[in-house]
N, C-alpha and C positions, 0 to 999 in steps of 0.2 A: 504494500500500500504506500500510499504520496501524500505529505501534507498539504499536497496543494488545493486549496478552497475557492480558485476563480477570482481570489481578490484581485485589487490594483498591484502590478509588479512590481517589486524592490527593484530589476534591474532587468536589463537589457543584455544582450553580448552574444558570443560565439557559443556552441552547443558546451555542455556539461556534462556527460555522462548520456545518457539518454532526451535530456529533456529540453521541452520544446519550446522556455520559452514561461511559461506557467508561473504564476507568480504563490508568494507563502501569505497564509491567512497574516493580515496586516494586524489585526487585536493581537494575537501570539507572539507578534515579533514585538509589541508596543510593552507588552509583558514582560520578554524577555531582557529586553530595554531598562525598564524602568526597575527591574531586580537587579541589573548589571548596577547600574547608576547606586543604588542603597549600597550593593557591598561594597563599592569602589571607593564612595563618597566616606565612609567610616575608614577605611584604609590608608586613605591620602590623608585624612586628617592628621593621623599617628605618622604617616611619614614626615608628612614637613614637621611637625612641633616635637617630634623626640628630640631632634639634636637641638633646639633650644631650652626644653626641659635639663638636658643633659651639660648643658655649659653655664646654665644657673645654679645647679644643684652643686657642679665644682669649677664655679669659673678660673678662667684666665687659661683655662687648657680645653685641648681639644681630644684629652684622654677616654675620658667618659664617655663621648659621642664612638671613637675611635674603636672601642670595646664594644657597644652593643652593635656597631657595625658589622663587628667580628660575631659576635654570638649567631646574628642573625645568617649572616652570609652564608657561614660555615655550619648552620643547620639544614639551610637548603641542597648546600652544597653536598654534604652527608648524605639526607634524607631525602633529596631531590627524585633521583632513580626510584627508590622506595614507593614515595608517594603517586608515582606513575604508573607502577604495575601493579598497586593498591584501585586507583583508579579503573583500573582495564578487567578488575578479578571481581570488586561489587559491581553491584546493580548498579544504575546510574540516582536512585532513590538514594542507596541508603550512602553516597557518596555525597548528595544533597545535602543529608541531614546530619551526619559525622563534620562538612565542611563548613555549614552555618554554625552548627552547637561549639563548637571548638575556637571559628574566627570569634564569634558573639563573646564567650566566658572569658579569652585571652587578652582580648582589648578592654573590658571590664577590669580583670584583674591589673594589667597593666595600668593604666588609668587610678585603680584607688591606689594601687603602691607608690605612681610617680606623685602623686597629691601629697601623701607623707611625707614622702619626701623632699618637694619643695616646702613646703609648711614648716617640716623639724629640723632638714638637712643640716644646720648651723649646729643645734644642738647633738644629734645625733652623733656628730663627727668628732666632740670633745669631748660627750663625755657616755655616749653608747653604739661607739664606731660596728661594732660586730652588726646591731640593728639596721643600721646605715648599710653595711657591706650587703646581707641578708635581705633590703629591700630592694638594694640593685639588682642582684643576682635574679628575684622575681618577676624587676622588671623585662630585664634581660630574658631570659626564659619563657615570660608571656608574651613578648616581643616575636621571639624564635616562632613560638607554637602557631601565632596569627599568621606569621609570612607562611609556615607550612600549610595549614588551611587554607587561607590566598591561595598558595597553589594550586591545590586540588580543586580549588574553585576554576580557577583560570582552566587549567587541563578538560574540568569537566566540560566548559559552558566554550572559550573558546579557539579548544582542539579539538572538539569531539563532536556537540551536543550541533555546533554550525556546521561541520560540513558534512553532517549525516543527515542535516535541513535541506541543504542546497543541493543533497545528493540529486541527479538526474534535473537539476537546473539548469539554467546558462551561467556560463562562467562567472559574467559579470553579477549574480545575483552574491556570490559569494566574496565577492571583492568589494560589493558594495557594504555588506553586513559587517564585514571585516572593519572596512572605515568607521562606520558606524558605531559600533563597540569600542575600537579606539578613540575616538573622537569623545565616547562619553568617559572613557578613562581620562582623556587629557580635561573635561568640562569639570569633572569634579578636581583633578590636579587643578586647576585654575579658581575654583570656587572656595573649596574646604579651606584650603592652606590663606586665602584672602582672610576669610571667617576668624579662624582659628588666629592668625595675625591680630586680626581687630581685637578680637578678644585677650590676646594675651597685653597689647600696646594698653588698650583702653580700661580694662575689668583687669584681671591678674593670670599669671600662668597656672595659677591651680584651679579657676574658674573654667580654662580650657579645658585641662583634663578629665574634669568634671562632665565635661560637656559630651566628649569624647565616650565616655563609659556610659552614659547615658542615652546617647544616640543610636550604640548596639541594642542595648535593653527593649528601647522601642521601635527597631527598625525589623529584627532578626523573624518574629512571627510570619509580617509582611513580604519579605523577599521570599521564604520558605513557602507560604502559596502561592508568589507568581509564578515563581517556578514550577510548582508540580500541576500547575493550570495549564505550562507551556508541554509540561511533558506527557498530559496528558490530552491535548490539543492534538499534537503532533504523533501518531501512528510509526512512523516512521524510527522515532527513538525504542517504542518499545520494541519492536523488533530488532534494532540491531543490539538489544542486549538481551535475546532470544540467543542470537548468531553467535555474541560474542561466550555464551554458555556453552554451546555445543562445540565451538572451535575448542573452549578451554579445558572442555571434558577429551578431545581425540587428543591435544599435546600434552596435558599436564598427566597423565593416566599413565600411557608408558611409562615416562619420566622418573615417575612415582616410583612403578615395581621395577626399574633397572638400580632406584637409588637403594633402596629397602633389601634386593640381593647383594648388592655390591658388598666389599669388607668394607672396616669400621676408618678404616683410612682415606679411601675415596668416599664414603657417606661424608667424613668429616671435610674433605677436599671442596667436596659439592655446596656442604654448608659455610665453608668460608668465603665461596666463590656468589651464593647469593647472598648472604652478608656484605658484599661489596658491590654487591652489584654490577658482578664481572659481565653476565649474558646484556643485560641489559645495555652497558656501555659498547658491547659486541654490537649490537643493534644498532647503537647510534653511526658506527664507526661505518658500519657497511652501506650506509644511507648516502643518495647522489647528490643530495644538498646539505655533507659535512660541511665543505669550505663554508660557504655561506655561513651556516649554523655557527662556526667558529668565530667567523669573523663578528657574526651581530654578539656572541660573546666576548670579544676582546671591549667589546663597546663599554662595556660595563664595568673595564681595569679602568676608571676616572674618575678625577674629583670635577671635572667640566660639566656638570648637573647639579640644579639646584635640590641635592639631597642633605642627608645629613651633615657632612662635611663641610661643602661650599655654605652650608647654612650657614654652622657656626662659625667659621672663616670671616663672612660678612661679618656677621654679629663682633665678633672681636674688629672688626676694622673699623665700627662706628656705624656701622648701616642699619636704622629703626626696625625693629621686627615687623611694622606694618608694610612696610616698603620693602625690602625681602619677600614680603608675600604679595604686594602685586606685581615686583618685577618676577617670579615664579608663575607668575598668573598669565604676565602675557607671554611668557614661553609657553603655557599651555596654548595661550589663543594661536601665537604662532603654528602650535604641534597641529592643534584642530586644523587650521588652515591648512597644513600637509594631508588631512584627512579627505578633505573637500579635492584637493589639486589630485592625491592618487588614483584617484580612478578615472580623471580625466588624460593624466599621463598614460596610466594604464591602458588606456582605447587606442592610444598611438600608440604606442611602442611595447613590447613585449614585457612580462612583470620581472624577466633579468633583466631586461638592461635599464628599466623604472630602476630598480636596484641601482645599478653601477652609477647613474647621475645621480641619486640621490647621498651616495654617502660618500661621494668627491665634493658633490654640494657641502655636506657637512663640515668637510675637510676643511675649505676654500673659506666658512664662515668662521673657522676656530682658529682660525690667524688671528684673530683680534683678540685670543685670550692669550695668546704665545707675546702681542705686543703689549696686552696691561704690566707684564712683567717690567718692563724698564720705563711704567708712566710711575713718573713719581707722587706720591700723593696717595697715602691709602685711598678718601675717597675716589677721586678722578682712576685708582686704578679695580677697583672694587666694580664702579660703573659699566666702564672699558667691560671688564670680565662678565657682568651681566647681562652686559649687548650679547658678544660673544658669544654664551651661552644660550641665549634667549632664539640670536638668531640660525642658531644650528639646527636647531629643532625643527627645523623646517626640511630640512635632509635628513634627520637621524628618524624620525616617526612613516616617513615616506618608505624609507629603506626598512627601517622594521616590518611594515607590511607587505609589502615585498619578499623577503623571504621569510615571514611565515607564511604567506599564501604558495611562497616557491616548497616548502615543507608539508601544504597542505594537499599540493598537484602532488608532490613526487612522494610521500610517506606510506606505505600500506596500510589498510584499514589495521592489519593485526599488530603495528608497530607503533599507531600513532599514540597512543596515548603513553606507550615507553620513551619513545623518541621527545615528547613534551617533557616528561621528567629528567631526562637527560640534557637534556636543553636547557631548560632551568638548573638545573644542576651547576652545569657549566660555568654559565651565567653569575652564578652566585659565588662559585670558585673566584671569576675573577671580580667581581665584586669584594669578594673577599681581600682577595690581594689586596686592594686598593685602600681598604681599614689597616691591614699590617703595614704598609708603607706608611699610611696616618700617623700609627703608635709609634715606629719608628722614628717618624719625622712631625712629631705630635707640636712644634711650637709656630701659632699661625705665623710666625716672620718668615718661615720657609714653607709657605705656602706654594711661592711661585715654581718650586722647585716638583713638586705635586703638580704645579697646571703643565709643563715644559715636558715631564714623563706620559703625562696622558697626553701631550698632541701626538708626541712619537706613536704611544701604541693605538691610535684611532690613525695615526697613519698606515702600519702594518694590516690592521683590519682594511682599508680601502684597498691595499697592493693584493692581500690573500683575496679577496672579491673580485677582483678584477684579472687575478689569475684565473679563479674559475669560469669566470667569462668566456676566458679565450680557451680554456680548454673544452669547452662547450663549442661556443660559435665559430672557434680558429679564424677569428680577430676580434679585433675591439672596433674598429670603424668601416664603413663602405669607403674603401681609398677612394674606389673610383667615381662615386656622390662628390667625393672631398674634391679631385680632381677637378669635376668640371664645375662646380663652385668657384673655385679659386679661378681657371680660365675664365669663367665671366666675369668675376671682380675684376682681374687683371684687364 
């Protein structure tokens, strides 16, 4: 069976699989929408205002941000793989209600720990340091557990749940939904963190976080029925986790009685090897859009994003927290706007080479954070960096869609949901990296030294994408276009 209900089209384009063309019930997608937007919206809050929570609680350093960057990273990073063949083995229900219940209670708990914590911090640290350590570490941890949930959210809703919608659509219906859902990720990155700024500048930082725990409490019922309205709207999902039952009963079965005979050497061999999540990284490794996959990973080795780090970065250079949040804001609008332009670029020209202009684009816009290094003037170079930053996002968000829709064409159905948590994994590897260089180089005056490391490796990421281009197309340009181009100028 097909979801499709005769509605108005989401999208136009080349064939998809079978389909002709057919548009998705427009209520279910507005559902789908408007669930995406609740979870995303609590999620962005806690990203932008941790590293401020975090450089209040022990100013003048950028330790504490640097640390929970790390806890978080390097749980993704760990349990990345994990959460993805988690995903692929439940139902797609009880992956719903495991990834609300867990995002929901994490950012609550985070939330009243960090409110103690800005409230007692002073006290705590002269004269009940161990309590102080002990609310970190909570925060830290519930911190971790929301990003893990986040994922399986993302995985569920969209690697999976979209292009088993758009199965037997035209291309463009899935390129357009894609935008779409990004665009409402970047709407709340642009909105929450404005919010949350106001609040922290105007009312206090523990009013925010208050606010924060609160917005879970009453948001988490509401997205857990749009969701199971959309899934059960859609025909289509619950059969492909029909499929995905009976695929997992023909491979996991042998598997089973060859482990269970085996000696205790190879059983223990086997168990160390998913422990690590050896098969699973096997999977990513044999996939046609590694390069790619890698490269939109290196993306993530920077402090060139208005995250935690460049948060507090500003915040130590003089820059108001309300102003940090609309200059983050209109890097979202900027991002939206790559939302709006990808699928018009995408009608011209193929979704690789949308890719290869978009993140030379990005390249060509982060010159201007490689020059705030030698403006003098914390503000004037704070500024500088914020343009920088703001204006890359107009090639970095383009390129992101990009290959994940390049990951969406070329991934197996039986892969996809492994290959997402590998992906993220990755992602959060080098994510990670880029907290350990923090700690390492924890004091904001060698900041620049941080922004001059991430041009280099968002330079590497453009050269490895661009290899894959050409090992694909076997070139990078139509000489012979170029050719009689230049004869007519000439």
């Amino acid at each position: 069976m097909s979801a499709v209900v005769g509605d108005p089209q989401v999208g136009g384009g080349g064939p998809r699989g079978h389909g002709q063309g057919s548009g998705l019930d427009a209520s279910l997608l507005r559902r789908l929408y408007v669930g995406q937007f609740l979870t995303r919206w609590g999620a962005r809050m806690w990203e932008f205002s941790v590293g401020l929570y975090m450089i209040r609680i022990w100013p003048g350093s950028l330790l504490l941000a640097a640390i929970y960057g790390v806890v978080e990273s390097s749980s993704v990073a760990v349990f990345g793989p994990m959460v993805g063949t988690l995903v692929h083995r439940l139902t797609y229900l009880q992956v719903l209600g495991l990834w609300l219940v867990v995002q929901s209670l994490s950012f609550i708990i985070a939330g009243a720990s960090v409110t103690a914590l800005l409230v007692f911090h002073n006290q705590l640290k002269d004269t009940r340091f161990p309590v102080f350590v002990a609310l970190v570490v909570v925060t830290n941890a519930s911190g971790a557990l929301a990003a893990l949930s986040t994922l399986a959210g993302t995985i569920l809703i969209e690697r999976e749940w979209v292009v088993v919608m758009c199965s037997g659509h035209p291309a463009a219906v899935l390129t357009e939904i894609n935008s779409v859902i990004r665009r409402i990720d970047l709407s709340c990155k642009l909105l929450a963190p404005v919010l949350s700024g106001l609040v922290i500048s105007f009312v206090s930082t523990q009013a925010s976080a208050v606010a924060l725990a609160l917005w879970n409490v009453a948001s988490v019922g509401m997205v857990y029925w749009l969701f199971v309205s959309v899934y059960n709207g859609v025909p289509a999902l619950g059969e492909n986790v029909q499929k995905r039952r009976e695929s997992a009963v023909e491979i996991v079965s042998p598997a089973g009685e060859e482990v269970h005979s085996a000696g205790w050497k190879v059983r223990a061999r086997k168990q160390l090897s998913s422990l690590l999540c050896c098969e699973s990284w096997a999977v990513y490794m044999r996939q046609e859009v590694v390069l790619p996959g890698v490269a939109l990973a290196i993306l993530y080795f920077t402090v060139l994003s208005f995250g935690t780090l460049m948060t507090a970065a500003l915040d130590w250079k003089g820059i108001p927290a309300y102003v940090i949040s609309l200059a983050r804001g209109f890097s979202a609008i900027v991002g939206i706007a790559a939302t709006l332009l990808y699928p018009v670029v995408h009608s011209w020209v193929s979704t690789l080479r949308t890719g290869l202009w978009s993140i030379w684009m990005q390249w060509c816009c982060l010159l201007l954070c490689v020059g705030s290094v030698w403006v003098s003037g914390r503000v004037a170079s704070a500024w500088l960096l914020m343009a920088g930053v703001a204006a890359s996002r107009l090639g970095l968000w383009m390129f992101d869609l990009a290959v994940t829709q390049l990951m969406q064409d070329s991934v197996p159905d039986t892969d996809r949901c492994v290959v997402g948590g590998v992906q993220s994994s990755l992602q959060s590897i080098f994510d990670l990296l880029t907290y350990v260089m923090a700690i390492i180089i924890s004091d904001p005056r060698d900041f620049s030294e941080l922004i001059v490391m991430s041009f280099f490796l968002v330079t590497c990421a453009a050269l490895m994408y661009t290899l894959h281009v050409y090992r694909v197309r076997k070139h990078l340009f139509h000489l012979d276009k170029v050719i009689v181009v230049a004869k007519m100028g000439w």
